[in-house]
C-alpha positions, -999 to 999 in steps of 0.1 A, spaced: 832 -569 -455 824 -587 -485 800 -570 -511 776 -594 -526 769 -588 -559 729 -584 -569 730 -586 -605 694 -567 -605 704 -538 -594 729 -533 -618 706 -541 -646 694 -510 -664 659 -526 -672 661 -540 -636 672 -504 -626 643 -493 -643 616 -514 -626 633 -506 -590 629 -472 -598 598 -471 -610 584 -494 -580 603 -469 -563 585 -440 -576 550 -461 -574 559 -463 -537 568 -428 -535 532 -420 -551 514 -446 -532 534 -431 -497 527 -397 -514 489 -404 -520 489 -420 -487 502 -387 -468 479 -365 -487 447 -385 -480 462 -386 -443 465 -350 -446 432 -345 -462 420 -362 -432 436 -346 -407 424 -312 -426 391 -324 -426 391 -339 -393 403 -302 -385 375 -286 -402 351 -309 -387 362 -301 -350 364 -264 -362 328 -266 -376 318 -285 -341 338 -257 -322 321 -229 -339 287 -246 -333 296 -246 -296 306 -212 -298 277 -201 -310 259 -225 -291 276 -209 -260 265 -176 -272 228 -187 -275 231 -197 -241 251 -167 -230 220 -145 -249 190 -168 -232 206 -163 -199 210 -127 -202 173 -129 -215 166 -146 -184 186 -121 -161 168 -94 -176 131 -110 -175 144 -118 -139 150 -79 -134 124 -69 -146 103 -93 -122 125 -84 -95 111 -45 -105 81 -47 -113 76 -69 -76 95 -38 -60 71 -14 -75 41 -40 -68 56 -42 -31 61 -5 -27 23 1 -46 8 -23 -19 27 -4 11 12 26 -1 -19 12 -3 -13 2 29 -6 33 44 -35 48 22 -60 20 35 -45 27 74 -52 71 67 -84 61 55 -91 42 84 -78 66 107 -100 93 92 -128 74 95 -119 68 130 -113 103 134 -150 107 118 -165 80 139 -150 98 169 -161 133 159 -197 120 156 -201 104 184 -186 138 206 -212 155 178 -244 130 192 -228 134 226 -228 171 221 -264 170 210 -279 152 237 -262 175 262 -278 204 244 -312 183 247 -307 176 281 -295 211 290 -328 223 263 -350 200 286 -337 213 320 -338 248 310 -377 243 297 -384 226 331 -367 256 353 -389 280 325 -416 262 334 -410 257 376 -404 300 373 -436 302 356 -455 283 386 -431 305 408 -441 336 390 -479 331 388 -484 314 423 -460 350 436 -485 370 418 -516 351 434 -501 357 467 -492 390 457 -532 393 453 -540 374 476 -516 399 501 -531 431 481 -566 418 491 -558 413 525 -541 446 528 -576 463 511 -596 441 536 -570 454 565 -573 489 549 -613 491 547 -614 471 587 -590 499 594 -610 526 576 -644 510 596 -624 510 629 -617 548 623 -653 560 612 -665 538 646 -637 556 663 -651 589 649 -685 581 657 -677 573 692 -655 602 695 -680 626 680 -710 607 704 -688 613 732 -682 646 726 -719 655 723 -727 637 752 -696 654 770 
């Protein structure tokens, strides 16, 4: 292999401007990385600033939904305890109802009761009243009887003085 000969290269001033557009290329290669690496650093920060606005952006969710559960809970409570507030209602209104049932019934045996004693009260004042009639029409055939026994008594007592009579007449006239 043949070496060809550059006469620049072996030029000290020549050497001088290779190396320094060497070095200018170094700089500009050098400059070049670190703005890439700026970039990348602050491509980096950006997608860490965007991942830490998700994260907490995912929290915010994570805290509304559990804001949500809860206020969801606490419906699903307070409609147990409204459900379980109406059932006893409920059950209250259905007592109530049965008392007054129970009430209804107990008055109307009560009324029935009463017109039985009114009934009974009226029978017993007509049987009062039919022995009444009994009593005093007994007592005026009682008199009626005593009279007729004092009318028998006195015929009987006339019978016995004309008996007397005859007897004594008969026995004068002997």
């Amino acid at each position: 292999m043949t070496q060809t000969h550059h006469p620049q290269t072996h030029d000290p001033v020549n050497r001088h401007e290779a190396h320094s557009s060497e070095l200018e290329d170094l700089r500009r290669c050098s400059e070049a990385g670190r703005n890439r690496a700026e970039e990348v650093r602050a491509g980096a920060e950006r997608r860490r600033e965007a991942a830490e606005e998700e994260r907490a952006a995912s929290f915010q969710r994570q805290v509304e939904a559990e804001g949500a559960r809860l206020i969801a809970e606490e419906g699903r409570i307070t409609g147990e305890a409204q459900r379980q507030d109406a059932e006893e209602t409920r059950t209250l209104n259905e007592d109530a109802r049965r008392s007054a049932e129970v009430v209804r019934l107990a008055a109307e045996d009560a009324r029935s009761a009463e017109e039985q004693a009114r009934l009974l009260h009226e029978a017993t004042r007509r049987f009062a009243e039919e022995a009444r009639l009994y009593a005093e029409r007994a007592r005026a055939d009682a008199e009626r009887m005593r009279a007729a026994n004092e009318e028998q008594r006195q015929i009987l007592e006339e019978m016995r003085d004309t008996v007397r009579r005859y007897e004594a007449l008969l026995t004068r006239n002997g």
